[in-house]
C-alpha positions in Angstrom: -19.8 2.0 -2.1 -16.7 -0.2 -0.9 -13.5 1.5 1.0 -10.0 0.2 -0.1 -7.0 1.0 1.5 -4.2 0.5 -0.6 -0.1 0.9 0.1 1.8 2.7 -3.4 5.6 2.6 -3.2 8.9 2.4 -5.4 12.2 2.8 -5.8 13.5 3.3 -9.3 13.1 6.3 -11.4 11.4 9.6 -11.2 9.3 7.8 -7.4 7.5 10.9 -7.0 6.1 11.0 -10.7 5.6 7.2 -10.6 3.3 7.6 -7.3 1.8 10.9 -8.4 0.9 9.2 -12.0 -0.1 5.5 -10.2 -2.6 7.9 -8.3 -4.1 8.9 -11.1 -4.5 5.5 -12.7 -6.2 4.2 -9.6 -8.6 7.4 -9.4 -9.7 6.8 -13.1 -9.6 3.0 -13.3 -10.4 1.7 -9.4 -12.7 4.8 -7.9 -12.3 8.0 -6.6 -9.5 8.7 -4.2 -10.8 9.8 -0.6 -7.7 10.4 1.0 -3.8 10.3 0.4 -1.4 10.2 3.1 1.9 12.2 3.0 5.1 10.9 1.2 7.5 8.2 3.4 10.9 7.4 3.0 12.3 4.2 4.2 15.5 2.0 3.8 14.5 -1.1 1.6 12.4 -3.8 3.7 13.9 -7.6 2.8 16.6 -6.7 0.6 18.8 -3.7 2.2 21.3 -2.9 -0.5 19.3 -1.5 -2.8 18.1 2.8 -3.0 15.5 4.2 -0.1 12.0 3.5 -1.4 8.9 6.2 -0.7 5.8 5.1 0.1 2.3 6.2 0.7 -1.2 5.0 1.4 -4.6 5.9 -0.1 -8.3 5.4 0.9 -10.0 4.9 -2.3 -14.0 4.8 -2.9 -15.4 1.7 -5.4 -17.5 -0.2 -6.6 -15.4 -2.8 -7.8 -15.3 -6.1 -6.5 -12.0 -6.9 -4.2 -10.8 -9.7 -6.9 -11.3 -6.9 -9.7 -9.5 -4.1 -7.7 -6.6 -6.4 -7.6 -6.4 -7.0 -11.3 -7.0 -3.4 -11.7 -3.9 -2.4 -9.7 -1.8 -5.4 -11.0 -2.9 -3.7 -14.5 -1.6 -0.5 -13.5 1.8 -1.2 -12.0 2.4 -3.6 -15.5 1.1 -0.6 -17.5 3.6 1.5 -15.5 6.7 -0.6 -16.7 7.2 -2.6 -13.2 8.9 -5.5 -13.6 9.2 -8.1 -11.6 12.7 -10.2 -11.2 12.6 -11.1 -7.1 10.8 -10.7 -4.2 11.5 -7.1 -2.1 13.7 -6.0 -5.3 13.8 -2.9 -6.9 10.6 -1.4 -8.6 8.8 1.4 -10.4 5.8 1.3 -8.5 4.4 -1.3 -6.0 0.7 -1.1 -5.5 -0.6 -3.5 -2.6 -4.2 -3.8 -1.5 -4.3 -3.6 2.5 -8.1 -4.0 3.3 -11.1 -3.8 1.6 -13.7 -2.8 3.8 -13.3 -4.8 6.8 -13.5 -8.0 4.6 -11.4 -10.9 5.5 -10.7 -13.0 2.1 -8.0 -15.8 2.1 -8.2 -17.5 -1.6 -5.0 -18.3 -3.7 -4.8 -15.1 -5.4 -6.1 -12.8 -2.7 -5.2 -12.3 1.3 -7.2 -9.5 3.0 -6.6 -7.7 5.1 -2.5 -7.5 3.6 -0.9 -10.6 5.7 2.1 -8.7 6.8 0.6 -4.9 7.0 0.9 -5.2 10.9 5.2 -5.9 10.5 6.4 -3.1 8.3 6.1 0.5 9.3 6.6 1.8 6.3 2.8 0.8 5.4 1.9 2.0 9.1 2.9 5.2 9.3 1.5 6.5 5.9 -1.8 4.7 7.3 -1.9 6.0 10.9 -2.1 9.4 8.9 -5.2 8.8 7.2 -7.5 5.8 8.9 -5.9 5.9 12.5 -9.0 4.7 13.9 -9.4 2.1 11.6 -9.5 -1.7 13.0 -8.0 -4.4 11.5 -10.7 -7.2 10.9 -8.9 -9.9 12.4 -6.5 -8.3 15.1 -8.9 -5.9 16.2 -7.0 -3.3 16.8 -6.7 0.1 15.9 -4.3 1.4 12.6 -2.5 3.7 15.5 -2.3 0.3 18.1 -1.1 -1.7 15.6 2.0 1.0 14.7 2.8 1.9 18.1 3.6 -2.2 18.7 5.0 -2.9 15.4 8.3 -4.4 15.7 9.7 -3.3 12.6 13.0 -0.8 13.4 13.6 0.4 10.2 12.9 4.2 10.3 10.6 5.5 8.3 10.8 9.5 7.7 7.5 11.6 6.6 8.6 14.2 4.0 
């Protein structure tokens, strides 16, 4: 059995039915969810003028390969109505892959761990809740370490 940890968020519509229904997609379709951290709200990361987003992270159990749990989420959010039109815009639901076991993969259609988990708080602090201890494969440091020196200032509010 394989541990992902994966980052849900959005912006648009009813976010807490969107996370609450992505959840259940990724229980049925990538493996049984282990743990889910508590909801986050944040200012928009990249492009400010646009509504708060919420965000959360999960610790999912699988047996899926990583390549196959990042088609399966990228099948979700489409099934989900996301669409697409810019980088750091506006969406339904955002489903990111962080790490999958301590795996380091760097291909053209999959980076583990996340390249930029370690700059925005608003994946941090949803983690820190639920794999603290967990070290980043290539930094080597802890969840918690890595929060307590991100750099990132936008606030980030648990609910």
């Amino acid at each position: 059995m394989n541990l992902v940890y994966l980052s849900i968020g959005g912006n648009l519509g009813d976010i807490k039915a969107n996370l609450a229904t992505a959840i259940q997609f990724i229980g049925e379709e990538v493996g049984a969810v282990k743990a889910v951290s508590s909801l986050y709200q944040t200012k928009a990361w990249g492009i400010e003028n646009q509504p708060d987003f919420l965000n959360q992270c999960l610790i999912v159990e699988t047996t899926l390969p990583p390549n196959e749990v990042l088609k399966t989420v990228l099948n979700i959010e489409d099934k989900m109505g996301r669409v697409r039109e810019r980088k750091w815009y506006t969406r339904l639901i955002d489903i990111d892959l962080l790490f999958y076991n301590d795996l380091i993969i760097n291909t053209k259609d999959l980076i583990l761990p996340h390249p930029f988990l370690q700059d925005r708080n608003f994946v941090l602090a949803p983690l820190v809740e639920i794999a603290d201890d967990f070290v980043h494969p290539i930094s080597q440091y802890s969840i918690q370490e890595l929060y307590d020196n991100c750099k990132d200032k936008l606030a980030v509010t648990q609910l």
